[in-house]
TIVEXMI-114969 format. One record per residue: residue in three letters; x, z, y of N, C-alpha, C in turn. Coordinates in steps of 0.2 Angstrom, whole numbers, plus 5000, padded with zeros to 4 digits. Layout:
# TIVEXMI-114969
ALAXZYXZYXZY;...
This chain:
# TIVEXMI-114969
UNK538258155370537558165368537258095366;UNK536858095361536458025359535858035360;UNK535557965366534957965364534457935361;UNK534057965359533557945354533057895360;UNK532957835358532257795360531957775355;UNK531357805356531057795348530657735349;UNK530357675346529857625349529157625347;UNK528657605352528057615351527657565352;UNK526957555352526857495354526857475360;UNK526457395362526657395369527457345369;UNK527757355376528257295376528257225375;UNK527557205379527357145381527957085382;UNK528257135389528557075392529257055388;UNK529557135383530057095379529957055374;UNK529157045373528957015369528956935369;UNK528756935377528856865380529356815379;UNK529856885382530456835382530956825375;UNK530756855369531056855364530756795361;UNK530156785362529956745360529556655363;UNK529856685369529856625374529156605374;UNK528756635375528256625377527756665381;UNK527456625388527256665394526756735392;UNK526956785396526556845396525856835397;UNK525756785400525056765403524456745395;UNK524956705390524756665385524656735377;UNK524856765381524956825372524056875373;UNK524056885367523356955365524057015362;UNK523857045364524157105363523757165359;UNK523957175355523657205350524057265345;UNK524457275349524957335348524957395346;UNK524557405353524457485354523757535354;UNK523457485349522757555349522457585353;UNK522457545360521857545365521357515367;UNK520957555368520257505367520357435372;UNK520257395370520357335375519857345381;UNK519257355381518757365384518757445389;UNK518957465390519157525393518657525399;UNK518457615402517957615406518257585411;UNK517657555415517757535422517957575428;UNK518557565431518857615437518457605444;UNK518257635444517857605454518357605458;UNK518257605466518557595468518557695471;UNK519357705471519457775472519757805477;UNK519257845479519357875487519957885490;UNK520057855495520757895500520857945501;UNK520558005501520758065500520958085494;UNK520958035488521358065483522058045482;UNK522157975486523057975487523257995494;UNK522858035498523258065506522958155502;UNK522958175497523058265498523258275492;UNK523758325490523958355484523558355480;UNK523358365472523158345469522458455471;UNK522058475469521558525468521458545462;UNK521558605460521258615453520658625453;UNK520258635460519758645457519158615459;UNK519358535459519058485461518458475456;UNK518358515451517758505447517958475440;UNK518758435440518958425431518758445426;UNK519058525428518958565422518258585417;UNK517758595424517258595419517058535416;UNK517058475419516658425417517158415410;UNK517758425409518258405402517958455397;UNK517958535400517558565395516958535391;UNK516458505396515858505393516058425388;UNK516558415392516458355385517058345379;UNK517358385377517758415373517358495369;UNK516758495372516558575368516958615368;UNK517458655374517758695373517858755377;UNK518158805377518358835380518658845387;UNK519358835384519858805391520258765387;UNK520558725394521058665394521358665399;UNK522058625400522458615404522458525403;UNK522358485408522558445411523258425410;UNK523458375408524358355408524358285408;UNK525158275409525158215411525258165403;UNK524658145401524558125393524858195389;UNK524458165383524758205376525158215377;UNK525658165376526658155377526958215381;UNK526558245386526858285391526658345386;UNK526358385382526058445380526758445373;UNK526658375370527058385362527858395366;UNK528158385373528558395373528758465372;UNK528258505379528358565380528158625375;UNK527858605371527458675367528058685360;UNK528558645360529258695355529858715360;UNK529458725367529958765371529658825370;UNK529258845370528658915368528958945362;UNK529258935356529358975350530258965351;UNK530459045348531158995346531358955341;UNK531758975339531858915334531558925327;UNK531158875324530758895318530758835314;UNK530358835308530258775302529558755304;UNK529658725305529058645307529058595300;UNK528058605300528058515296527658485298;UNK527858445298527558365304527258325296;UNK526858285299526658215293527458185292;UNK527458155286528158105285527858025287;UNK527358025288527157945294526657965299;UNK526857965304526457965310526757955317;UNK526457995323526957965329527458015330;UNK528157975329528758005330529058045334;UNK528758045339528758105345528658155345;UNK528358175340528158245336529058275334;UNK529258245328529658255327530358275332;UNK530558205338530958195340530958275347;UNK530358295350530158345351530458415348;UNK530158425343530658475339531058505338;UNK531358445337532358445335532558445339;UNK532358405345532758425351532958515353;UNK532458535353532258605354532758655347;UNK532858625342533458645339532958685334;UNK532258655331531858695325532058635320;UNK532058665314532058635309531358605306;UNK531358525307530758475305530958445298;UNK530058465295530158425287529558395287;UNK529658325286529058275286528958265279;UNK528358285278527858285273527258255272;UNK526958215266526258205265525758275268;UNK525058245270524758295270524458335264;UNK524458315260524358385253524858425252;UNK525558385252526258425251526058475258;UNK525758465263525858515269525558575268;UNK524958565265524358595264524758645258;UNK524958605252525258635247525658705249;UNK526258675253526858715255526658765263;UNK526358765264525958785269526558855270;UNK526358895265526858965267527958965269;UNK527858905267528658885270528858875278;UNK528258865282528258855290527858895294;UNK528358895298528058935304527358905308;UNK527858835310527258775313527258735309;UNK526258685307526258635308525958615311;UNK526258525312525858485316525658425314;UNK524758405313524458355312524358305315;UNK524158245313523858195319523058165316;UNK522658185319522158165315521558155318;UNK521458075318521458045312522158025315;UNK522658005310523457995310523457915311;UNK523957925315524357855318524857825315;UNK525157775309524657715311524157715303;UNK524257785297523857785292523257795294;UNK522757825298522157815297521657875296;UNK522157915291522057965287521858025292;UNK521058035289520458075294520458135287;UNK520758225292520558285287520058305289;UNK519758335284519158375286519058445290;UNK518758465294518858485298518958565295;UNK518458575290518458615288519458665283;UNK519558585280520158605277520758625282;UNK520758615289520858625294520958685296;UNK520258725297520058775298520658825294;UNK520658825288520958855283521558865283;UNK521958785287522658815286522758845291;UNK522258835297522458895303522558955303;UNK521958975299521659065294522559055291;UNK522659055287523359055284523859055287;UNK524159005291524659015300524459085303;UNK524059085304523759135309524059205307;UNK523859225298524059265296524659295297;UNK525259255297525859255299526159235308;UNK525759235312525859235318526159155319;UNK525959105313525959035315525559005319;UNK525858955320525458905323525158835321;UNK524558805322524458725321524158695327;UNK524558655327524458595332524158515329;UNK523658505332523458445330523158375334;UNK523658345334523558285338522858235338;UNK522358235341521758205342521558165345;UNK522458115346522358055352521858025349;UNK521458005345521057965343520357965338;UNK520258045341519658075338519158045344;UNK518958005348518458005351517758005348;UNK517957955344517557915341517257945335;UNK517358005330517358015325517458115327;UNK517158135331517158195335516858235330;UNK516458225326516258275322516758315316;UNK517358275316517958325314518358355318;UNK518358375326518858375331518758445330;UNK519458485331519358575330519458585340;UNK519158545344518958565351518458615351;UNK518158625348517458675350517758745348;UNK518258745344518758805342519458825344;UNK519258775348520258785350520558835354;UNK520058885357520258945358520559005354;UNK520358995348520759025343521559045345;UNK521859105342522559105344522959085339;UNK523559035339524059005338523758945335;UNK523158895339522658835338523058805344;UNK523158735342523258695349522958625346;UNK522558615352522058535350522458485358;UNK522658415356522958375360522558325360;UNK522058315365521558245365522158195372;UNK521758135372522158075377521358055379;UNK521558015386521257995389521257915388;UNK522057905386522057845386521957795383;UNK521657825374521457785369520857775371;UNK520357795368519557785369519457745375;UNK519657755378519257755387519657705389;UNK520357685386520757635388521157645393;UNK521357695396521657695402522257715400;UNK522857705398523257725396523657725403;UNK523457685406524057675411524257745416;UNK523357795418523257835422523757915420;UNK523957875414524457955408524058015409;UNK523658015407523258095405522958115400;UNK522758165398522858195391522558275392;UNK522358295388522158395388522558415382;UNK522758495385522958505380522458585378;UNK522058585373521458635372521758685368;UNK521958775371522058815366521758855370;UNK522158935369521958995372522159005379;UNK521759045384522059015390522659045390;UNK523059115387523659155387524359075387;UNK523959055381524658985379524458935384;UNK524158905385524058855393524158875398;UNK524358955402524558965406525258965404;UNK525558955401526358965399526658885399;UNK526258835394526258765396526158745405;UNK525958785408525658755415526258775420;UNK526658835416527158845420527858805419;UNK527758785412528558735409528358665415;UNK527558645416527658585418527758585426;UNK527558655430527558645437526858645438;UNK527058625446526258605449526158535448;UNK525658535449525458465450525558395444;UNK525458415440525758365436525358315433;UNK524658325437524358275436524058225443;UNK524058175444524158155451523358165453;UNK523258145459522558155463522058105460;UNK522358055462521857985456521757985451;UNK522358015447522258045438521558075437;UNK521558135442521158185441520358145442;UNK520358115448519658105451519558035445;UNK519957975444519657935437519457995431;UNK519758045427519758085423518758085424;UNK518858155428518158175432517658125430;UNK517658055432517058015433517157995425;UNK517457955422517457935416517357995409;UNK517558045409517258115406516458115409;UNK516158105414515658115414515058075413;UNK515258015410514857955411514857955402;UNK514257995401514057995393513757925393;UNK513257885396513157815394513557775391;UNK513957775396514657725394514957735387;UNK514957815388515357825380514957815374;UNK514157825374513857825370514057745369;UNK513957725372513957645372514357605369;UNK515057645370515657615368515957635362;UNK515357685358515757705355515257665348;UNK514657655348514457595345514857515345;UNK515057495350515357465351515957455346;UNK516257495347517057515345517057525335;UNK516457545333516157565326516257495324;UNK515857435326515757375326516357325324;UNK516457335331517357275332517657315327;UNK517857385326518157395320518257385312;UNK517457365312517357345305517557265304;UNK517157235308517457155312518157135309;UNK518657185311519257195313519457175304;UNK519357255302519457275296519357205287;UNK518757205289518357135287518957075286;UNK519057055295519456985295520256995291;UNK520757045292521257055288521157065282;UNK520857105280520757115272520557055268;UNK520156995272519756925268520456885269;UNK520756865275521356815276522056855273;UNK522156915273522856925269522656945264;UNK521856955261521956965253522457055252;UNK522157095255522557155255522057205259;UNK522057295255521857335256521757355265;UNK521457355269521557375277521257445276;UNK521657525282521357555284521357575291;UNK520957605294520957605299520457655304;UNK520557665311519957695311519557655318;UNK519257685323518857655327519257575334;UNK519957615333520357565340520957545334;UNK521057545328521457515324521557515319;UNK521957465315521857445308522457435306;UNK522557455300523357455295523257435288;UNK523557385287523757355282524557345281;UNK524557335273525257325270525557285267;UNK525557225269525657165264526357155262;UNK526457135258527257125253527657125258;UNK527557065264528257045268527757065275;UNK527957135277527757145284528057105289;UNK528657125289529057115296528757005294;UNK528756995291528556905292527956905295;UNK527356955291526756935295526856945301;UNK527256975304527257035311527656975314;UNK528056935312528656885317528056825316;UNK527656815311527356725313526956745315;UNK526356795316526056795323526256805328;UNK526856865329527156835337527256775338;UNK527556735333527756655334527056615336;UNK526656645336525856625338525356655346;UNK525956705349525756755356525356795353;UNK525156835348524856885344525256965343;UNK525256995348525757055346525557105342;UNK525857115335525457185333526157235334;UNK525957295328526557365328526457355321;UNK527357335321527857325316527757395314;UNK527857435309527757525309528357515307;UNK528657585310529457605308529857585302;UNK529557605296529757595290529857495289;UNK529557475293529757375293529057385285;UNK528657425283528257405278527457405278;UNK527357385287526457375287526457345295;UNK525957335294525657315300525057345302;UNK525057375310524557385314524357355319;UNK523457335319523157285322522657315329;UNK522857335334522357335339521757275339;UNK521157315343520657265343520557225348;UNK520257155345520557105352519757125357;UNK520057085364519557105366519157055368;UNK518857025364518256975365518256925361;UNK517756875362517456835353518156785352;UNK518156765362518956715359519356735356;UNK519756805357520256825352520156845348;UNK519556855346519556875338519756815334;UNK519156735337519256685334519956665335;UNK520556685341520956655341521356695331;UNK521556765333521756805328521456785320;UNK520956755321520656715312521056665310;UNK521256635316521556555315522156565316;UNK522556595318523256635317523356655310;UNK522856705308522956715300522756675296;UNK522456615296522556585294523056545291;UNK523456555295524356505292524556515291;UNK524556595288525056645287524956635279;
């Protein structure tokens, strides 16, 4: 059996040592998390001395701010895209032909036939699949659909007792297009993360928003408890602290254009991007992407070796340091 390790951002430390240069001295800008991430307080000891509660109060407070109906908790997105092509037998699936590769890798395992396509080809070909699955806005193009044109190809899946899955790791910010306030629908699956926006990747948690019949079938592939007790109780309080998110999502509008602005003037090249990242595609990627590491600047080489993706730095130093990097590029 061979296994597949797919690479994503992130890998700091073997970034270190490939490059001999201390962990401590690098910006890291890889992974499309908000550098500024909500602030974790300090978390009660009763949530690392008792099993985790479901009904510790999460659920509502995730509803009220996802607008939706029901949701299951899981341990990030990653956990839901694995389980949910154990739910169908084997079937035709189209994925995006660039996005996060785990979608794919997911499927085949499970023994369905995946076809990566643009999104108009998907939209086009629509009646050739059982399942499709979106990522939107998509990771690392950029590429935001309309909520509406969405709608439509569910009405059409649905027809035929298919389904759409649409990955939302990074609708926070731009929620006016999220199909959460509909994802009750039957054969609708919406996949939000905790860890983009809010910056907390590390806590691994994520919702996954459909009809409660499919969530309770997810809830039994994954067991009990699969979200830990601390998971849950940070969830809870950062879910419910609208200030901070109002706040940060101004914030994040901002640095992003910042962002978009400084690459597109120094490499003289189209940038797109959305709230927590920016992708450009200059001639010789893999060089732009090795002479800023050669500088402690990590970005995400994209799979194809033909772009580059920029997380946002997290303050005025780094910005300035990242201008004067690109600068000698």
């Amino acid at each position: 059996m061979v296994v597949c390790v797919l690479s994503h951002g992130g890998g700091l430390i073997n970034a270190a040592k490939q490059f001999s240069i201390p962990i401590e001295q690098w910006i890291d800008l890889s992974t499309g998390i908000n550098p500024n991430g909500w602030p974790v307080p300090a978390i009660p000891a009763s949530s690392w001395a008792r099993l985790p509660e479901q009904n510790d109060g999460l659920i509502e407070v995730a509803k009220n701010y996802y607008h939706c109906q029901s949701l299951l908790p899981v341990a990030g997105s990653q956990a839901a895209i694995q389980v949910l092509p154990m739910l169908r037998a084997p079937c035709k699936v189209a994925i995006p032909k660039l996005g996060y590769t785990e979608h794919r890798k997911a499927w085949e395992q499970q023994g369905h036939e995946v076809v990566g396509l643009d999104t108009q080809s998907i939209f086009e070909q629509v009646d050739r699949f059982d399942v499709v699955v979106l990522i939107n806005p998509n990771n690392p193009t950029a590429e935001l659909i309309n909520k509406q044109d969405l709608l439509m190809l569910h009405k059409t899946l649905h027809k035929r007792a298919g389904w759409l899955i649409v990955d939302e790791a990074f609708m926070d910010v731009s929620s006016q297009q999220s199909l959460s306030d509909v994802s009750d629908q039957q054969g609708l699956f919406v996949l939000r993360s905790v860890g983009k926006f809010f910056g907390l990747a590390g806590i691994r948690a994520g919702f996954v928003l459909a009809e409660q019949s499919k969530l309770d079938q997810i809830e039994e592939q994954l067991g009990p408890w699969p979200v830990s007790g601390p998971t849950r109780w940070i969830c809870k309080q950062a879910l419910a602290d609208h200030v901070w998110q109002a706040s940060m999502r101004h914030q994040l509008v901002d640095q992003a254009q910042r962002l978009n602005q400084l690459i597109s003037s120094r490499l003289n090249i189209a940038v797109q991007g959305t709230a927590l990242f920016q992708t450009c595609y200059p001639p010789q990627a893999q060089t732009v992407y090795t002479q800023l590491a050669e500088q402690g600047i990590l970005t995400r080489l994209l799979d194809q070796k033909d772009g580059v993706r920029f997380g946002l730095p997290a303050d005025e130093a780094e910005f300035q340091r990242l201008e004067k990097a690109l600068s000698y590029l």
